[in-house]
CHARMM-style PDB file with segment names, atoms N, HN, CA, C and O in Angstrom:
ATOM      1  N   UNK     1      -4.162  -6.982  10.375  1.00  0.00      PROA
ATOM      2  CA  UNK     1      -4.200  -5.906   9.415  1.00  0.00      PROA
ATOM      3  C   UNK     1      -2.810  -5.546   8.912  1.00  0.00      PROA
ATOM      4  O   UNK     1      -2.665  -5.217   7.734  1.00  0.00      PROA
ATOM      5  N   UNK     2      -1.856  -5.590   9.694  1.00  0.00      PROA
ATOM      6  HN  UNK     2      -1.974  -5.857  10.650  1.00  0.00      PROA
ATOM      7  CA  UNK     2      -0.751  -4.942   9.415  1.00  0.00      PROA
ATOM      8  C   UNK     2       0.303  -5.924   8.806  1.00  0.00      PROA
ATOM      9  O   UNK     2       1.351  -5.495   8.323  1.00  0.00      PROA
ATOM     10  N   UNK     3      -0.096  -7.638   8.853  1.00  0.00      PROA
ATOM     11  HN  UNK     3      -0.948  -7.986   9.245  1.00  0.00      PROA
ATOM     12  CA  UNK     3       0.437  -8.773   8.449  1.00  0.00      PROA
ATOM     13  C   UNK     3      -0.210  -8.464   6.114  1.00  0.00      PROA
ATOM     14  O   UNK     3       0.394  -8.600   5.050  1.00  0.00      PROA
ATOM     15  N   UNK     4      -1.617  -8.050   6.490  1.00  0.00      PROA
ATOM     16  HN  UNK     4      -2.108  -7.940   7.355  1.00  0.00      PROA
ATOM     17  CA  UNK     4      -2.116  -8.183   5.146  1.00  0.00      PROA
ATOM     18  C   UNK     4      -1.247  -6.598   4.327  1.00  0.00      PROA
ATOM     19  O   UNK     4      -1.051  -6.417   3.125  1.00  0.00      PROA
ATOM     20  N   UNK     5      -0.913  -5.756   5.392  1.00  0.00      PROA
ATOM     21  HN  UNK     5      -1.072  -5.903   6.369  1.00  0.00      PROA
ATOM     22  CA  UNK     5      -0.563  -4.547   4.764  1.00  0.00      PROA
ATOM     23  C   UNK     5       1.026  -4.745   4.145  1.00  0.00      PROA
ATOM     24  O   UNK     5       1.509  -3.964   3.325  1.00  0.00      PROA
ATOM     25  N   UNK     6       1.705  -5.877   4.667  1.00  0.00      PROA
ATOM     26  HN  UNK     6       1.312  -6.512   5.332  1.00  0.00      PROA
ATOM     27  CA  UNK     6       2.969  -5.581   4.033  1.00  0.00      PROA
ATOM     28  C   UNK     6       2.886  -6.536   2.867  1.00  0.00      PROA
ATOM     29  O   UNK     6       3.517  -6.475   1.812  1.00  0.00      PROA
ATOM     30  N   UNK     7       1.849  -7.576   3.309  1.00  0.00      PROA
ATOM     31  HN  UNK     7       1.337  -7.626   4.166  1.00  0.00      PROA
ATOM     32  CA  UNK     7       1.705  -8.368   1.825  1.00  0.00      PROA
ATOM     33  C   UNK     7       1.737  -7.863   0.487  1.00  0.00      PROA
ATOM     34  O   UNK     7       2.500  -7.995  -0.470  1.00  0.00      PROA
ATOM     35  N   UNK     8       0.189  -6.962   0.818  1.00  0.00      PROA
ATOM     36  HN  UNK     8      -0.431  -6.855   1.595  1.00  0.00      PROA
ATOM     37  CA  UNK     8       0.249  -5.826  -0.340  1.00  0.00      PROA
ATOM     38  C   UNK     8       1.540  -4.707  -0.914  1.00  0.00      PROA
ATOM     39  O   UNK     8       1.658  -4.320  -2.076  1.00  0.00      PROA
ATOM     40  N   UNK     9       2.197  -4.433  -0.052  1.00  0.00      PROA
ATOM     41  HN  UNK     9       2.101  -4.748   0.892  1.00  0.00      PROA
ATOM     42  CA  UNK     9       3.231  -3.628  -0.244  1.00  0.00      PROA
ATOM     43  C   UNK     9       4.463  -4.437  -0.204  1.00  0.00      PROA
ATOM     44  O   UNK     9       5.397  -3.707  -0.536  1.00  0.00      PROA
ATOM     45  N   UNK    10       4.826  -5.515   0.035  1.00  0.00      PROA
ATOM     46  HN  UNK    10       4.067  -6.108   0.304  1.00  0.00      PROA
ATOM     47  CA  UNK    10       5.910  -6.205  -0.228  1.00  0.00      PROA
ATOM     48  C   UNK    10       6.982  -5.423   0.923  1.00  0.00      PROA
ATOM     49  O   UNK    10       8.170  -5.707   0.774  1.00  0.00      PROA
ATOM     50  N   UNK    11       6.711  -4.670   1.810  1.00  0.00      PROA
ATOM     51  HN  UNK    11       5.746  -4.439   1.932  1.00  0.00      PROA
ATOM     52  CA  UNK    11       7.397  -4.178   2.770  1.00  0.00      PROA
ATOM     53  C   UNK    11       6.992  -4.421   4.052  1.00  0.00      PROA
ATOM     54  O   UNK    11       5.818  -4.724   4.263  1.00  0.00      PROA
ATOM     55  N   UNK    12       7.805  -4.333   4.961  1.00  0.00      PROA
ATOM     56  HN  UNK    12       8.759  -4.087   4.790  1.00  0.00      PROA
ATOM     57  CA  UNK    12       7.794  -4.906   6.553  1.00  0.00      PROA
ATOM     58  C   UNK    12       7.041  -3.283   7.437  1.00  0.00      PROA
ATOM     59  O   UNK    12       7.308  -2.083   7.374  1.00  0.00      PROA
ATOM     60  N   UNK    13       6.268  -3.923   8.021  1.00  0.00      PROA
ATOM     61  HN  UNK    13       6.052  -4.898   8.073  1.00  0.00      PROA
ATOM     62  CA  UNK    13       5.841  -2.665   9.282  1.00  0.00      PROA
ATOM     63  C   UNK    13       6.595  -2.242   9.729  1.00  0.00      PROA
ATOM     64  O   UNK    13       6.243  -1.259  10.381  1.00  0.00      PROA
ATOM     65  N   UNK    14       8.252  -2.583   9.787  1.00  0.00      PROA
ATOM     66  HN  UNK    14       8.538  -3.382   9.258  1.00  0.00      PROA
ATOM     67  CA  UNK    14       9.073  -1.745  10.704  1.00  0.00      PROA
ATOM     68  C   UNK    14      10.282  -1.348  10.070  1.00  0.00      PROA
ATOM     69  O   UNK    14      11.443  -1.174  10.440  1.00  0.00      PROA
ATOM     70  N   UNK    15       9.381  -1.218   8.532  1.00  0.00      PROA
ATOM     71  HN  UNK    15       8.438  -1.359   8.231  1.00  0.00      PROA
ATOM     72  CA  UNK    15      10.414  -0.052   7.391  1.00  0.00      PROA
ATOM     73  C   UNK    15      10.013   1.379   7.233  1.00  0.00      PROA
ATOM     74  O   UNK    15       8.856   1.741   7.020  1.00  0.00      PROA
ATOM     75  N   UNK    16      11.235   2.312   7.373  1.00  0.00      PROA
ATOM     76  HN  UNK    16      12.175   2.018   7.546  1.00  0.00      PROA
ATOM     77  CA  UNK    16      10.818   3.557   7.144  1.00  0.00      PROA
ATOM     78  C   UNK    16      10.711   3.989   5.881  1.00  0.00      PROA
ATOM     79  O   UNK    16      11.752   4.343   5.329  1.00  0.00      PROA
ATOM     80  N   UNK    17       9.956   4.031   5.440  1.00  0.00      PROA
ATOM     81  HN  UNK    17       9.109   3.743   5.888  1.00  0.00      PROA
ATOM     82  CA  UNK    17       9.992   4.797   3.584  1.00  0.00      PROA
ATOM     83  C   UNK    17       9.178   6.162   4.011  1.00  0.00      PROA
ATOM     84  O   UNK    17       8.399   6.597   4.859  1.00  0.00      PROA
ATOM     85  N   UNK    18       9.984   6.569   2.701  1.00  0.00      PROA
ATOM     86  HN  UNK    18      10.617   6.215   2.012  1.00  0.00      PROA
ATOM     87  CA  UNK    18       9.496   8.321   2.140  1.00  0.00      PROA
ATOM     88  C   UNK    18       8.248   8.818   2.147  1.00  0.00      PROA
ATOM     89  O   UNK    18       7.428   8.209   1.461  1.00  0.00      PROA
ATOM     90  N   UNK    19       7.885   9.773   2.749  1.00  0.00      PROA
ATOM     91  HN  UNK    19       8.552  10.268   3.306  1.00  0.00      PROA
ATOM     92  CA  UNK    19       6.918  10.129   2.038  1.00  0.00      PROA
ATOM     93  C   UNK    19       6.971  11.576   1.993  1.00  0.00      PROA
ATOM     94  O   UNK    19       7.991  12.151   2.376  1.00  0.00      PROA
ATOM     95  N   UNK    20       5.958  12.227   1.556  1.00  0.00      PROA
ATOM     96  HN  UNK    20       5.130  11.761   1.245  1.00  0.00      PROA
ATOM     97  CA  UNK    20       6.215  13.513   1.187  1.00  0.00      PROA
ATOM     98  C   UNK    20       6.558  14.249   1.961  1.00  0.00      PROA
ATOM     99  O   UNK    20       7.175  15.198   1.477  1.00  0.00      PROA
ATOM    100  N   UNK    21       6.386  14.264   3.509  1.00  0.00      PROA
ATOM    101  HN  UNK    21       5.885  13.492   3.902  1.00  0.00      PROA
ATOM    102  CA  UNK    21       6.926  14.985   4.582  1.00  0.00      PROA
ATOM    103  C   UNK    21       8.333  14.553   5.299  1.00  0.00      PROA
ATOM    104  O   UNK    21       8.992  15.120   6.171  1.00  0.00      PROA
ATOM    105  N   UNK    22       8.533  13.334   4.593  1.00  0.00      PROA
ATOM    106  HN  UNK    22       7.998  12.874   3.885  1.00  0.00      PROA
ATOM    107  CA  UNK    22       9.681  12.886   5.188  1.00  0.00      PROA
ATOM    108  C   UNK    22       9.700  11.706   5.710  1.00  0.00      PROA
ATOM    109  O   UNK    22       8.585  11.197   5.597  1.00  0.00      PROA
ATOM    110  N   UNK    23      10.529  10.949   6.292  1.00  0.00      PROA
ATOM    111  HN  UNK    23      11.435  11.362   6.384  1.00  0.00      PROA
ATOM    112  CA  UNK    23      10.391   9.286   6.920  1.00  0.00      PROA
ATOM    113  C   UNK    23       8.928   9.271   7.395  1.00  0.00      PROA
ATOM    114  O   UNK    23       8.374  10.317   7.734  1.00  0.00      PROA
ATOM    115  N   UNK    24       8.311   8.087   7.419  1.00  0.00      PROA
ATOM    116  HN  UNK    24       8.762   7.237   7.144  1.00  0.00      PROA
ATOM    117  CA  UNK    24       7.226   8.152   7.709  1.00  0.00      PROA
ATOM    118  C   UNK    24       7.265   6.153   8.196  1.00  0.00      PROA
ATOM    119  O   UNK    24       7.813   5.487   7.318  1.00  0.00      PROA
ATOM    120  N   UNK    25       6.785   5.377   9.348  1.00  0.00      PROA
ATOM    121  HN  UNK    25       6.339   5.918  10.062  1.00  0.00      PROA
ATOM    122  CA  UNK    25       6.577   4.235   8.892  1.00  0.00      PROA
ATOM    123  C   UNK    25       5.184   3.743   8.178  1.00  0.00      PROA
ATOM    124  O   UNK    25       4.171   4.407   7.958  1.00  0.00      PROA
ATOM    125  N   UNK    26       5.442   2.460   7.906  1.00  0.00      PROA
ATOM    126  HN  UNK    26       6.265   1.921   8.085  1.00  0.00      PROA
ATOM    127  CA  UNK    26       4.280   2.033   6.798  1.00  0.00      PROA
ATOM    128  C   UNK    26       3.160   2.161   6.520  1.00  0.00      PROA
ATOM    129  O   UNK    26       2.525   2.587   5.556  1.00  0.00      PROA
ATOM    130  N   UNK    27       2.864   1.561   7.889  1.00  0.00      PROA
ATOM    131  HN  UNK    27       3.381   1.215   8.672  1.00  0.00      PROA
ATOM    132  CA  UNK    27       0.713   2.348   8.346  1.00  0.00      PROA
ATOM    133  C   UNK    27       0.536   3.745   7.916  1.00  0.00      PROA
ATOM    134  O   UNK    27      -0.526   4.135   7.431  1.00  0.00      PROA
ATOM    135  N   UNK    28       1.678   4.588   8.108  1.00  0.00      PROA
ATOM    136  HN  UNK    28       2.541   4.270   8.502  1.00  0.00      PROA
ATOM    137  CA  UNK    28       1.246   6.165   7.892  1.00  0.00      PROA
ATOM    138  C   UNK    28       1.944   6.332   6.455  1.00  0.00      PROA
ATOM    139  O   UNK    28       2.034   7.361   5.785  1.00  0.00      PROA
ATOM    140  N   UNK    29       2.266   5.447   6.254  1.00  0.00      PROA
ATOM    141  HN  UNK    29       2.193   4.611   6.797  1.00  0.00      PROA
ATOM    142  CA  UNK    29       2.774   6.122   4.674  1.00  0.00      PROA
ATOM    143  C   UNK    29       1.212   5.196   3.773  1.00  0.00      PROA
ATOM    144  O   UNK    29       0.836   5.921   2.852  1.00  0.00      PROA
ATOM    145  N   UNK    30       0.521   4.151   3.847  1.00  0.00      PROA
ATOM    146  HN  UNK    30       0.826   3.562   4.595  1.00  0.00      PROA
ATOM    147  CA  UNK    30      -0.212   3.953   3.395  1.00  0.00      PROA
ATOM    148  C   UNK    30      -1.403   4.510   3.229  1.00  0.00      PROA
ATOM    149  O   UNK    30      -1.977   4.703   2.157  1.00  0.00      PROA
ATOM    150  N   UNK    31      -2.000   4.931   4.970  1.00  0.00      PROA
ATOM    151  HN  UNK    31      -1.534   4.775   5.841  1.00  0.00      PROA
ATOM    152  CA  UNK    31      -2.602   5.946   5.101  1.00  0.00      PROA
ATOM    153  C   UNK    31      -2.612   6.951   4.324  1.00  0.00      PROA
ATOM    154  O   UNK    31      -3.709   7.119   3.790  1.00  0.00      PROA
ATOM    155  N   UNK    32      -1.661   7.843   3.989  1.00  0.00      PROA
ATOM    156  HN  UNK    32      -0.770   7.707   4.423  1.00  0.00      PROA
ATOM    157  CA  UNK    32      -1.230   8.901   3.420  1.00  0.00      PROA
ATOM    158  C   UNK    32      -1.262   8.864   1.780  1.00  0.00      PROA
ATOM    159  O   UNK    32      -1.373   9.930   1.174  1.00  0.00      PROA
ATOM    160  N   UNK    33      -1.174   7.753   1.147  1.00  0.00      PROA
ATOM    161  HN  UNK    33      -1.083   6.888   1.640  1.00  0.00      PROA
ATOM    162  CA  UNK    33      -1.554   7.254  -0.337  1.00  0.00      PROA
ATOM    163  C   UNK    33      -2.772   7.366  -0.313  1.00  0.00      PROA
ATOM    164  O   UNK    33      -3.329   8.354  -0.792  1.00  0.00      PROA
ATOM    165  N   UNK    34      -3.581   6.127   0.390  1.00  0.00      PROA
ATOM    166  HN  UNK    34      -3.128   5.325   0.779  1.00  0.00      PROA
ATOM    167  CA  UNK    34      -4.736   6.079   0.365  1.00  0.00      PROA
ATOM    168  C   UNK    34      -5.812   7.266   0.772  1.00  0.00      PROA
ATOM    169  O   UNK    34      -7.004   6.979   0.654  1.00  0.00      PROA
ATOM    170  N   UNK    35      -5.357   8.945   1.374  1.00  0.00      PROA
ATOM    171  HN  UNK    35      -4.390   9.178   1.470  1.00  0.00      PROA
ATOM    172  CA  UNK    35      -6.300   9.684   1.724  1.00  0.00      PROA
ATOM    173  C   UNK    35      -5.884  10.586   0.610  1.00  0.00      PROA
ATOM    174  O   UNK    35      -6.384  11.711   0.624  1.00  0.00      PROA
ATOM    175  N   UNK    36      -4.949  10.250  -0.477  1.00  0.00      PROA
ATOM    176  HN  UNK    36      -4.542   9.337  -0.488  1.00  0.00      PROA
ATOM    177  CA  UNK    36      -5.002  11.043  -1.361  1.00  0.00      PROA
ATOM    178  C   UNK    36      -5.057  11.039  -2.686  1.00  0.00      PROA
ATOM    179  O   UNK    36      -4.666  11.837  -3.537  1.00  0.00      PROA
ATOM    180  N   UNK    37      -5.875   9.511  -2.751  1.00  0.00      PROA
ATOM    181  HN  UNK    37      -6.193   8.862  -2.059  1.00  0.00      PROA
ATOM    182  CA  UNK    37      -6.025   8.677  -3.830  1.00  0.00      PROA
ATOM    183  C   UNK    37      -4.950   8.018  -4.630  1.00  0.00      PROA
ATOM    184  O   UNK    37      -5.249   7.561  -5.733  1.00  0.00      PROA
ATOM    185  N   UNK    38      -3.660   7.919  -4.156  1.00  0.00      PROA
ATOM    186  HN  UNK    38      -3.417   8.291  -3.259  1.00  0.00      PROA
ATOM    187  CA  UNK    38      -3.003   6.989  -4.877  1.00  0.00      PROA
ATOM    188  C   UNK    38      -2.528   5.985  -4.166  1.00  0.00      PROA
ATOM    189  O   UNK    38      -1.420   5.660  -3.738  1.00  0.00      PROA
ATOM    190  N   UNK    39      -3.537   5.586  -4.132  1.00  0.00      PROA
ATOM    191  HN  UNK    39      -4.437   5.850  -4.479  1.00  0.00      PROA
ATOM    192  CA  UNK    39      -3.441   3.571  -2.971  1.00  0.00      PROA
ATOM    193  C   UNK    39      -2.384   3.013  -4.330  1.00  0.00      PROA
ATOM    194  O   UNK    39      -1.178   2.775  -4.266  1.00  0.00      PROA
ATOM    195  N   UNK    40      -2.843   2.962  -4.933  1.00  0.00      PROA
ATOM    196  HN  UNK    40      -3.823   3.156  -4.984  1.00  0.00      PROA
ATOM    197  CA  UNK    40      -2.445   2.196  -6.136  1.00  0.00      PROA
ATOM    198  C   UNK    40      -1.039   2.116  -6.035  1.00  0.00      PROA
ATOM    199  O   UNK    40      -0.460   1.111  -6.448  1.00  0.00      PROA
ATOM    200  N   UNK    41      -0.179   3.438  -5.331  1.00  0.00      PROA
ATOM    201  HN  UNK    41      -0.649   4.254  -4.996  1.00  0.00      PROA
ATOM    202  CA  UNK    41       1.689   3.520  -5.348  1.00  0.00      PROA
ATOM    203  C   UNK    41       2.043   2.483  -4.547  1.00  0.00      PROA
ATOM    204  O   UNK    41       3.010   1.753  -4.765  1.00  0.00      PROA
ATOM    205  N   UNK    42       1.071   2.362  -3.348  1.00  0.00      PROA
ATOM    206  HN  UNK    42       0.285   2.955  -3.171  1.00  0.00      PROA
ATOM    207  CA  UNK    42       1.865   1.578  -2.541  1.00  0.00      PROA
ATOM    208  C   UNK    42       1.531  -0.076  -2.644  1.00  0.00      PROA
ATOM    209  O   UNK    42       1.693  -0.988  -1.832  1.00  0.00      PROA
ATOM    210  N   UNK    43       1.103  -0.049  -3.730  1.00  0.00      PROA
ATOM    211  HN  UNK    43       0.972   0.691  -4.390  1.00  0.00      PROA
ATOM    212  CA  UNK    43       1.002  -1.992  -4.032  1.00  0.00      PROA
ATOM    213  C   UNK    43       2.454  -2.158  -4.446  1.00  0.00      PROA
ATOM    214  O   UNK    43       3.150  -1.275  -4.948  1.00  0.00      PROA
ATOM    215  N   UNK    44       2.801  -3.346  -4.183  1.00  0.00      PROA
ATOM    216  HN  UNK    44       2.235  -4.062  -3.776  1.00  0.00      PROA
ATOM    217  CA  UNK    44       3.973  -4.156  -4.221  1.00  0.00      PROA
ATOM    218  C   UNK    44       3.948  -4.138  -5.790  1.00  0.00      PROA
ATOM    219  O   UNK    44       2.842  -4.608  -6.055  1.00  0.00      PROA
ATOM    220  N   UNK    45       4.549  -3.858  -6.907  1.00  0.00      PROA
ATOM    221  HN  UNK    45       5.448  -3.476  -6.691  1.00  0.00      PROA
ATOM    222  CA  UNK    45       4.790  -3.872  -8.339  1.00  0.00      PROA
ATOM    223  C   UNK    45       4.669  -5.308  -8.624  1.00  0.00      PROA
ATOM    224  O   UNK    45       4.100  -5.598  -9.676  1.00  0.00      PROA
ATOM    225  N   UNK    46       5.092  -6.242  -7.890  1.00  0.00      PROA
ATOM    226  HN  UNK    46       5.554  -6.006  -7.035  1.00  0.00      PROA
ATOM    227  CA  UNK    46       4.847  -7.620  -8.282  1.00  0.00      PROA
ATOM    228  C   UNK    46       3.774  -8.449  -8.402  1.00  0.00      PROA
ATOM    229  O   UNK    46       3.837  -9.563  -8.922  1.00  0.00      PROA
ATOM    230  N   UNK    47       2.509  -7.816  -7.814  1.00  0.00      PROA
ATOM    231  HN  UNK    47       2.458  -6.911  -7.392  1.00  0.00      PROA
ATOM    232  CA  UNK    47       1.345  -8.121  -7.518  1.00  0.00      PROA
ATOM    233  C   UNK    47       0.144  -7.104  -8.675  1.00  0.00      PROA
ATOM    234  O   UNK    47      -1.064  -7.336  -8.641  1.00  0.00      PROA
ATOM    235  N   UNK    48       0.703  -6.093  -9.555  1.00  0.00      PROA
ATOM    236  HN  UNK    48       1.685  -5.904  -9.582  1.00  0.00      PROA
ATOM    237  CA  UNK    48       0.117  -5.438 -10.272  1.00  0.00      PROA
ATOM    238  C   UNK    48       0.080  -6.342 -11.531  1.00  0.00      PROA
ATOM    239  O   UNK    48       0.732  -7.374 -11.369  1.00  0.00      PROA
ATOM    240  N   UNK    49      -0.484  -6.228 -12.685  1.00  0.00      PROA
ATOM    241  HN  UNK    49      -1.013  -5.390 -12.817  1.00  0.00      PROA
ATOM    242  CA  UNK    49      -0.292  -6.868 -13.615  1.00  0.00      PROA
ATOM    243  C   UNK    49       0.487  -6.944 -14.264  1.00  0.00      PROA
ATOM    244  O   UNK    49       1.118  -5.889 -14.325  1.00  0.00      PROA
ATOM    245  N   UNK    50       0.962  -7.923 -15.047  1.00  0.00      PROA
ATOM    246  HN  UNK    50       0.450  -8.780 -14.998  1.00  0.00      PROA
ATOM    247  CA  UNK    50       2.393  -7.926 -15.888  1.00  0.00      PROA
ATOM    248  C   UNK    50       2.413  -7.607 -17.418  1.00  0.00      PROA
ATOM    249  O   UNK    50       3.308  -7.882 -18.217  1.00  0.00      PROA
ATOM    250  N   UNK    51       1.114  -6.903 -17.673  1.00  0.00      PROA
ATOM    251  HN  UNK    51       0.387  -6.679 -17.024  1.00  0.00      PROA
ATOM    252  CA  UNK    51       0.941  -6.324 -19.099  1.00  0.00      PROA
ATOM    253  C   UNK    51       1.086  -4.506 -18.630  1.00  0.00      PROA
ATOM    254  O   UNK    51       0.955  -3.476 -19.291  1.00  0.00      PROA
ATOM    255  N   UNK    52       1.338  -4.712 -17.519  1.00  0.00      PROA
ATOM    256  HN  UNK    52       1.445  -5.549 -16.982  1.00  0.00      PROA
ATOM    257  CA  UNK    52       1.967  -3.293 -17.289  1.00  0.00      PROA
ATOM    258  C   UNK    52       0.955  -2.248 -16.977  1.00  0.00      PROA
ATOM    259  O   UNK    52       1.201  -1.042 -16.941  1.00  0.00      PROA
ATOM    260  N   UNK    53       0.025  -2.690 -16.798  1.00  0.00      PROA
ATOM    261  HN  UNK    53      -0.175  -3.670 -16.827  1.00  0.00      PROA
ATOM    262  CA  UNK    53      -1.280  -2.062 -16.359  1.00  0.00      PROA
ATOM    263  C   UNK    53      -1.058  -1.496 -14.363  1.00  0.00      PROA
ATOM    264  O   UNK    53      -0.820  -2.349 -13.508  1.00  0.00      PROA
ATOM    265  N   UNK    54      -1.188  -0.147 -14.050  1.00  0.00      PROA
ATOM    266  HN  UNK    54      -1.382   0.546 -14.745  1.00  0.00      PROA
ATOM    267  CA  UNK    54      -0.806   0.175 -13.231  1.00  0.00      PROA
ATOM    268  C   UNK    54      -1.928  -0.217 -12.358  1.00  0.00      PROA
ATOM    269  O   UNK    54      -1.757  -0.059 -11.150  1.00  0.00      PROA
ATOM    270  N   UNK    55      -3.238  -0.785 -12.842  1.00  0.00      PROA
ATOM    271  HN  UNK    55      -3.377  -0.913 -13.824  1.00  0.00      PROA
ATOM    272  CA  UNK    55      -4.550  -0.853 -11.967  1.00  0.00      PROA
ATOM    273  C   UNK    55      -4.484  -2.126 -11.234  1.00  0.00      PROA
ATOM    274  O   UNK    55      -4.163  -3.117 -11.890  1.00  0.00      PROA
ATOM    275  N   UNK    56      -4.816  -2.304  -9.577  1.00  0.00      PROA
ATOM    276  HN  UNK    56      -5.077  -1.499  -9.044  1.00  0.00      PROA
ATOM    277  CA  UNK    56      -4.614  -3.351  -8.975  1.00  0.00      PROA
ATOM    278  C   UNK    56      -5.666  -4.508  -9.616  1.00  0.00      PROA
ATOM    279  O   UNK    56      -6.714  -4.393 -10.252  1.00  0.00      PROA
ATOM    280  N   UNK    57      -4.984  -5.541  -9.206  1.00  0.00      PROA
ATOM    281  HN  UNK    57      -4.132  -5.634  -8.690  1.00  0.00      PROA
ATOM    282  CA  UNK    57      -6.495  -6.954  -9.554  1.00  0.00      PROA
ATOM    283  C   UNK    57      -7.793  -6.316  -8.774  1.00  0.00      PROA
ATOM    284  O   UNK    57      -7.461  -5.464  -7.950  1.00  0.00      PROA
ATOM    285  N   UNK    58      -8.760  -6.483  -8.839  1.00  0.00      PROA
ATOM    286  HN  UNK    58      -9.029  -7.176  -9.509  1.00  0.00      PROA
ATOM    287  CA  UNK    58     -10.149  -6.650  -8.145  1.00  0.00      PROA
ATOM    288  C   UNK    58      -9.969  -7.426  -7.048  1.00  0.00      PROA
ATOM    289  O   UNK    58      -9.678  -8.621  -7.004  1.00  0.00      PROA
ATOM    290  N   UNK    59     -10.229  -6.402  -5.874  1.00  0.00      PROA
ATOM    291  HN  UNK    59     -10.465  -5.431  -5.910  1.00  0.00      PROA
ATOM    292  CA  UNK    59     -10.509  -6.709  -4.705  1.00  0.00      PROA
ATOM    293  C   UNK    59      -9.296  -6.218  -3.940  1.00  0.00      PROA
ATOM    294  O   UNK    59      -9.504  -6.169  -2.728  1.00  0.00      PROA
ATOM    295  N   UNK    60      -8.281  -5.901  -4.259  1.00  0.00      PROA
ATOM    296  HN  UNK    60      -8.111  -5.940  -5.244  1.00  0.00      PROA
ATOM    297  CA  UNK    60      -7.119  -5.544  -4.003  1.00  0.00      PROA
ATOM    298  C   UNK    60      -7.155  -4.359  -2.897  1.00  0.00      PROA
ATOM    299  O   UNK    60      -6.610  -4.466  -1.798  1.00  0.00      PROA
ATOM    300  N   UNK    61      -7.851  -3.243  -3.322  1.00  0.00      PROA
ATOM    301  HN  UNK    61      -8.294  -3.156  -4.215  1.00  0.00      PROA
ATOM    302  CA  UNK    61      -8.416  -1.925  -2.952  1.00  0.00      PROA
ATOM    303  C   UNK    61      -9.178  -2.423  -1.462  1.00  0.00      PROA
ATOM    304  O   UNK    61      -8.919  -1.991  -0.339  1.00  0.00      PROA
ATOM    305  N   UNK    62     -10.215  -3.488  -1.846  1.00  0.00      PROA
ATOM    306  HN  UNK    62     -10.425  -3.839  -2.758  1.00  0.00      PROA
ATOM    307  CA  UNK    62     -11.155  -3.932  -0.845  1.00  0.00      PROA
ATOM    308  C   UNK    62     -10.000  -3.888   0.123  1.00  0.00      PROA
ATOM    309  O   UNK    62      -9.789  -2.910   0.841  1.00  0.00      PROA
ATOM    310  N   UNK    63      -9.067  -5.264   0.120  1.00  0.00      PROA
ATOM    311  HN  UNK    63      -9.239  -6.059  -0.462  1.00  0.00      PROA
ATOM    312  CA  UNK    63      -8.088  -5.611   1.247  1.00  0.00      PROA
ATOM    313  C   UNK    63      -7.272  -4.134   1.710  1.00  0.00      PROA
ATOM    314  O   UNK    63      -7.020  -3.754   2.853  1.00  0.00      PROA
ATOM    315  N   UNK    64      -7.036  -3.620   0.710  1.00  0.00      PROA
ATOM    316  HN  UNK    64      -7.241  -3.929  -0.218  1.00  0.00      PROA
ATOM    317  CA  UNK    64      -6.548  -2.184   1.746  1.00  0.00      PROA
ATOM    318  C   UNK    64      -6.753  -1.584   2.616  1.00  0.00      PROA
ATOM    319  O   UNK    64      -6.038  -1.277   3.570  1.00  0.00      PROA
ATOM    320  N   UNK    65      -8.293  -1.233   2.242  1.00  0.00      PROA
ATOM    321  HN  UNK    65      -8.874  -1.482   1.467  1.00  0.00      PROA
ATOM    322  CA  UNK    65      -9.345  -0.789   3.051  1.00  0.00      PROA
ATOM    323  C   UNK    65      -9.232  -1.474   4.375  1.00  0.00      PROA
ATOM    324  O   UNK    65      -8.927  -0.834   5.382  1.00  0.00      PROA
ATOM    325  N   UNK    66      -9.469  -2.758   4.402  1.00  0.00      PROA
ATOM    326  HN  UNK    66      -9.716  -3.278   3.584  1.00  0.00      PROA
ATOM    327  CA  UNK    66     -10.030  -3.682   5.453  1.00  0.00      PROA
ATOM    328  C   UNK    66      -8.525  -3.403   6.333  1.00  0.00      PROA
ATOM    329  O   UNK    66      -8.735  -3.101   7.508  1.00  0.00      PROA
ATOM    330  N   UNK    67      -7.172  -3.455   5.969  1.00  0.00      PROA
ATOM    331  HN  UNK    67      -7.001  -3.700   5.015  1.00  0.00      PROA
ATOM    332  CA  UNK    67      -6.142  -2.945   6.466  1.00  0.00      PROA
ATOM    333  C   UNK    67      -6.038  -1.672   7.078  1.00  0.00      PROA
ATOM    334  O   UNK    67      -5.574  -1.524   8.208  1.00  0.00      PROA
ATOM    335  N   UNK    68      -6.505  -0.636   6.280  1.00  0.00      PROA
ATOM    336  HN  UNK    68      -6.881  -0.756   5.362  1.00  0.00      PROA
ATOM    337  CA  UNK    68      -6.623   0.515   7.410  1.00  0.00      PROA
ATOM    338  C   UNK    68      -7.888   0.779   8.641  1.00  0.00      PROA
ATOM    339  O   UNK    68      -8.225   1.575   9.518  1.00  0.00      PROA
ATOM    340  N   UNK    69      -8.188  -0.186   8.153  1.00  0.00      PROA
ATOM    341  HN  UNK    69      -7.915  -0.832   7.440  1.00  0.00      PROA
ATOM    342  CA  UNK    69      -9.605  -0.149   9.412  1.00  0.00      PROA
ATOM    343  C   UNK    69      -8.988  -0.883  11.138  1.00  0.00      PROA
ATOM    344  O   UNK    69      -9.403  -0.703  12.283  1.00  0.00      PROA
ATOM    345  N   UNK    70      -7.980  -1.634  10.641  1.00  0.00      PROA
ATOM    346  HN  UNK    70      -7.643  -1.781   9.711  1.00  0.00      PROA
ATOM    347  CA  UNK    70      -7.254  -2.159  11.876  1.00  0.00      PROA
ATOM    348  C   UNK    70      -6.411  -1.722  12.851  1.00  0.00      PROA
ATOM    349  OT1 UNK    70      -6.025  -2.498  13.726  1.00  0.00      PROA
TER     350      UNK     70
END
C-alpha cells in the first residue's frame, strides 16, 4: 500500500510534508486530503493530465482508496 502511495504522490513514506496542522508524514497527510475531499492535491502533478486538467485519470481515486485501506 504504501509502495503504491508514493507512486501516486511522487513522494517517499519517509517525507515530512505540510499539512494544515503542521509536519505530518505521508500516510497521514494523504489520509487527511482524502477525508476532506481533496485526494486530488496529493497526486503527483506528473501523473495528472497535461491539458492541465486538475482531474486524476480513471481509476486513480480507486488506487488511493485501495492504499488507505492498508
Amino acid at each position: 500500500g504504501v509502495i503504491l502511495m508514493e507512486i501516486l504522490t511522487g513522494k517517499s513514506a519517509g517525507d515530512i510534508v505540510s499539512g494544515n496542522t503542521g509536519a505530518v508524514d505521508l500516510t497521514d497527510w494523504v489520509r487527511l486530503l482524502a477525508t476532506e475531499g481533496r485526494a486530488v492535491e496529493c497526486f503527483d502533478s506528473g501523473l495528472l493530465s497535461a491539458d492541465g486538467e486538475r482531474e486524476p485519470p480513471k481509476g486513480m481515486d480507486d488506487m488511493l482508496a485501495i492504499t488507505l485501506k492498508c
